[in-house]
N, C-alpha and C positions, 0 to 999 in steps of 0.2 A: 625845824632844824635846818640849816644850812651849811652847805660843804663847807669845809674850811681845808679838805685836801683829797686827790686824785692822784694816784701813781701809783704802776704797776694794778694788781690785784686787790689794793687798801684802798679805802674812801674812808675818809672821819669827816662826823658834822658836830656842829655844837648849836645849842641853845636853850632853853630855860623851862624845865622839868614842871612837872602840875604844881610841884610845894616848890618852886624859886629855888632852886639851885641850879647852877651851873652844870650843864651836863656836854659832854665831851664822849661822842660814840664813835666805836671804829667796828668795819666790817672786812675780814680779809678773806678772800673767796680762792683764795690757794696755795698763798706764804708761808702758811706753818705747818713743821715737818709732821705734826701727831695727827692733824686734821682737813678736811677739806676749806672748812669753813671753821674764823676761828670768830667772834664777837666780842669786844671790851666795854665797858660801859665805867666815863669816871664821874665823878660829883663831886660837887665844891661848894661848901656854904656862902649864903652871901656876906656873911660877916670876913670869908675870907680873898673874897673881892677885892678889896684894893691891895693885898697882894699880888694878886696876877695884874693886874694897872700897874703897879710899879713896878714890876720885872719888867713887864713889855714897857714901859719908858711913856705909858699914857696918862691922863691927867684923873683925879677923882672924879670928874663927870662923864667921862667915857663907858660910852655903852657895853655890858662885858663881852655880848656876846660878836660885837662889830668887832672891838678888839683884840678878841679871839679871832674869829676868820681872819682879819688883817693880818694877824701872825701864824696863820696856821702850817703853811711848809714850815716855820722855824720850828714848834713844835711839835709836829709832827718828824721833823728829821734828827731832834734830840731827843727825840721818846717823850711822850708826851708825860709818864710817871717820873723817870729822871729828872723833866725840867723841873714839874712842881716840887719835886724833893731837893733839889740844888735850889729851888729856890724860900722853901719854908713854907709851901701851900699843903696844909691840911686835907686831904682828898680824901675819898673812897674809890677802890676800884674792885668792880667786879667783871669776872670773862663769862661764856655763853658756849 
């Protein structure tokens, strides 16, 4: 996994889960009001890949998960489920 963002009490990394999906984890160790610790975990099939390439404005051969860290303050500063949902990416998200 590799960070793709730092600030405040959140870290999110991303990279490519044992079955190939895309995974997108964040850890926040004091930001939310109900918990110390809060954990998200998202997944993206790779059928639904070049979705996230075309939002972020990258080509079909673009590696998902470079293209991901390259945009990862953007995503993470629009919510990382908001973006995929303004943009038509199919996810799953689970918290911890």
């Amino acid at each position: 996994m590799e960070e793709i963002y730092a600030g405040g009490t959140l870290v999110v990394w991303a990279g490519i889960t044992e079955d190939g999906q895309l995974a997108i984890n964040g850890q926040d160790l004091g930001g939310h009001p109900f918990s110390d610790e809060y954990e998200y975990f998202i997944r993206i099939a790779p059928e639904h890949w070049p979705l996230v390439r075309r939002a972020l404005a990258g080509g079909e051969e673009d590696d998902i998960v470079e293209i991901t860290v390259a945009n990862g303050t953007r995503l993470v500063e629009a919510g990382e489920v908001t973006w995929l949902k303004a943009h038509g990416v199919p996810h799953s998200f689970d918290t911890w």
